[in-house]
N, C-alpha and C positions, 0 to 999 in steps of 0.2 A: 480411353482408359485412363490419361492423365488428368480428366476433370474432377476425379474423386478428390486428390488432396487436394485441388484449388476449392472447392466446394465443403472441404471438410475445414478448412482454413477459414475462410468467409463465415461457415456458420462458428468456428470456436473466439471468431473475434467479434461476430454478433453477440455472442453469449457474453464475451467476457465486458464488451461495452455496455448492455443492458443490466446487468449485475451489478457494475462500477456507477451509471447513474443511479439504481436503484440503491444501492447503500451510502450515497451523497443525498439522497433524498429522507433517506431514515435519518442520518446521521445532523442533519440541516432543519428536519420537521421539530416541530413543539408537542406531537400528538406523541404519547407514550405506546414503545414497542417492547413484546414480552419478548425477555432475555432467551428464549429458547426459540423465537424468530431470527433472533438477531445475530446471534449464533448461529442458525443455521445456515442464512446470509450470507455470513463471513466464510464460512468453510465453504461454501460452494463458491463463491468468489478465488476464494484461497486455490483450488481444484483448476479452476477454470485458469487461473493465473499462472500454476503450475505448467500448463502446457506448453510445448516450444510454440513460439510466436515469432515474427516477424522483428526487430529489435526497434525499429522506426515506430510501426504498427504500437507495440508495447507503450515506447514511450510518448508519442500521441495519448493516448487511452490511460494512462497515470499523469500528465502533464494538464489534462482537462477534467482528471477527476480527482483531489487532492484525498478524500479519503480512502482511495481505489491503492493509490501512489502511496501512503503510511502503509498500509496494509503489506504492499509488495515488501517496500522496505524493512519492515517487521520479518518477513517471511525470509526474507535474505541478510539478518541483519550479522548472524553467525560468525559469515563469511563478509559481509560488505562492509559492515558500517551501520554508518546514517549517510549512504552513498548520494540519498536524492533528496537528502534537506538542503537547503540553502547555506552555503560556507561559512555564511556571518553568524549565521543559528547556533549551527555546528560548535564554532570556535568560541563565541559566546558563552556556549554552556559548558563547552570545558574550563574555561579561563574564570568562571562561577565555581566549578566544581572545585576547582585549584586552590579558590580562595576559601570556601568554606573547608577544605582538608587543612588548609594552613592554618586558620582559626582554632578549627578543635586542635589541633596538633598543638596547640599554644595555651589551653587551657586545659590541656592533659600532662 
């Protein structure tokens, strides 16, 4: 009786890893995808992603699929941040963002 949620787990992290290469594949190709695939793509990614996972598991499967991993990030950004970019990225763009407010603030 407790094989179901090992089994329901295994298949929701098949999905979620098949989906994550699949949209690093669109996202990576030169061949042109209509916006209403690519879209629909993303939201079932987005569904799949939603669901309680494993946290190890998770981050595996965003750590080898970078556009899988923006995606998460987006979807938690609310509440997180930019929790899973890179610190240097992160503080870079603010320490940008700092400068160009100070600029206009100087010619205003």
């Amino acid at each position: 009786m407790s094989a179901l949620p090992v089994v329901s787990l295994k298949t929701r992290l098949e999905n979620v890893i098949a989906l994550a290469r699949l949209l690093e594949r669109v996202e990576r190709s030169s061949a042109p995808v209509g916006a209403d695939q690519y879209r629909a793509l993303v939201r079932q990614l987005e569904l799949a992603l939603a669901q309680d996972l494993p946290t190890d598991a998770l981050n595996a499967v965003l750590g080898a699929h970078p556009a899988a991993a923006e995606l998460y990030e987006n979807m938690h950004y609310e509440h997180s941040g930019l929790s899973r970019s890179p610190l240097d990225r992160s503080v870079g763009s603010e320490m940008l963002a700092s400068q160009v407010l100070a600029r206009a603030g100087r010619k205003a």
